[in-house]
N, C-alpha and C positions, 0 to 999 in steps of 0.2 A: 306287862309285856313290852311297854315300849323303853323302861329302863334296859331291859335285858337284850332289845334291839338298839340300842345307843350304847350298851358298853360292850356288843361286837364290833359296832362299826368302829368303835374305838378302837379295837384291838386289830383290824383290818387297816384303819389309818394307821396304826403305828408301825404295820411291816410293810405299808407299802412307801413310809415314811423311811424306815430303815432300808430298803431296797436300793430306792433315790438316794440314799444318802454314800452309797458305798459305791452306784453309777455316777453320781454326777453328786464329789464333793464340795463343800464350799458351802456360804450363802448362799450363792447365785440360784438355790434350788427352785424347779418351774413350777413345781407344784406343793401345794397344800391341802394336805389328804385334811388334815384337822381341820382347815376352816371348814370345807364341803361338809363337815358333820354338823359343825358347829351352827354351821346356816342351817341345812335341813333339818335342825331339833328346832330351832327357832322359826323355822315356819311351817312345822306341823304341831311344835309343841304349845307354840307362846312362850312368853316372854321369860318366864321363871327354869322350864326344860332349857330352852336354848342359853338360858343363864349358865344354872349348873351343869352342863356338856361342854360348857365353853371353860369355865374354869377347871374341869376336870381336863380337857383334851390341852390347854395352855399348860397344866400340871405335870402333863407325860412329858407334853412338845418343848419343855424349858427343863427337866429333869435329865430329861434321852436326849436332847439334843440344841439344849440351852446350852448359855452361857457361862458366866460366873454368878450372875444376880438369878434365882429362881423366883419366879413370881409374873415378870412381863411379860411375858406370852400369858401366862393365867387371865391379869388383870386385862391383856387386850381380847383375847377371847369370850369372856366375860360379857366386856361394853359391847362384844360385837352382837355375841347371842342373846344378849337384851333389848339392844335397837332392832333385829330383825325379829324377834319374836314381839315387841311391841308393833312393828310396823306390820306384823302380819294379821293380828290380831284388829288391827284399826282399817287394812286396805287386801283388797282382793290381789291373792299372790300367789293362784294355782295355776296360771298359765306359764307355757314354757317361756315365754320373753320377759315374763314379771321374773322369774326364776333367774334364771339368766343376767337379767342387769344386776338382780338385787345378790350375788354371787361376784361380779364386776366388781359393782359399788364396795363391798363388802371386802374383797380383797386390799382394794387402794386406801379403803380407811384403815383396815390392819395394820397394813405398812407404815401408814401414817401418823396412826396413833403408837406402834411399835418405838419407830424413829423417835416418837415424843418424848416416851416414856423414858427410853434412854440417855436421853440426855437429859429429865428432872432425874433419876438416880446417878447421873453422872457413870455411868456405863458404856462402855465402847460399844459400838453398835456399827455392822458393816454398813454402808448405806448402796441403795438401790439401787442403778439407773434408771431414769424413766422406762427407756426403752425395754428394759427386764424386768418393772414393773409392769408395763402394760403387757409383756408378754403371761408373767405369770394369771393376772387379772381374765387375761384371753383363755389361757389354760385351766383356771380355776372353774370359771364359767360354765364352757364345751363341756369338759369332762364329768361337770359337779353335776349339770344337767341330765345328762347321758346316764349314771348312775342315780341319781333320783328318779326317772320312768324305769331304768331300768328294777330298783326296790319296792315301788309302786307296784309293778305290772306283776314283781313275785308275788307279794300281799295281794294283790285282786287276785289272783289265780289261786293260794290258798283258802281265800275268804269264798271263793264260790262251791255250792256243794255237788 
């Protein structure tokens, strides 16, 4: 069940990816529907789901809307849904502020490790502003949060009889 609940929200991320992408083109985009999934598998799934959601949703996010090299979005989604599904699996992360940061955090090291990657395959890569980094970071968070209770609270309301 929760494969076939990860590759909707896949498929929700990718049109709300496409949506943003025909409102507001460019890099500069605010938001990152993929990572939001790519965390939430990695902190309900552990380290191995938030793995593979992360390379599948880096798969779409580099194919639909990569570049020339396919693979770096993969390979950064990946590292990310494995250090959040390791760090969830190790530290209590079902509160909304544990949420929240680790959505924050989680954003700036995309970026970070993105930009990296970049430049070891020698790939032109837009670069960020801070200030449109932390915006996105601010947005990925709010939003990412807001839809995780709000997926929660469907699930509790189905599960009760």
């Amino acid at each position: 069940m929760k494969w076939l609940a990860t590759g909707l929200a896949l498929i929700l991320a990718f049109v709300i990816q496409s949506s943003l992408t025909l409102i507001l083109p460019g890099p500069g985009r605010l938001l990152d529907p993929f990572l939001v999934v790519v965390v939430y598998c990695g902190l309900t799934g552990g380290e191995t789901h938030g793995m593979l959601a992360g390379a599948t949703a880096g798969w779409i996010q580099d194919t639909q809307f990569g570049g020339t090299v396919n693979g770096i979005s993969a390979l950064t989604k990946l590292l990310i849904g494995f250090a959040v599904g390791i760090a969830a699996t190790r530290f209590l992360m079902a509160t909304t502020s544990a949420r929240l940061l680790v959505l924050f955090a989680a954003t700036l090291v995309d970026a970070l490790v993105f930009e990296r990657l970049a430049l070891v395959f020698e790939v032109g890569a837009s670069e960020v502003s801070l200030r449109l980094l932390f915006a996105r970071a601010v947005a990925n968070a709010i939003l990412g949060v807001l839809a995780f209770q709000a997926f929660e609270m469907r699930v509790r309301r189905e599960v009760r009889p």
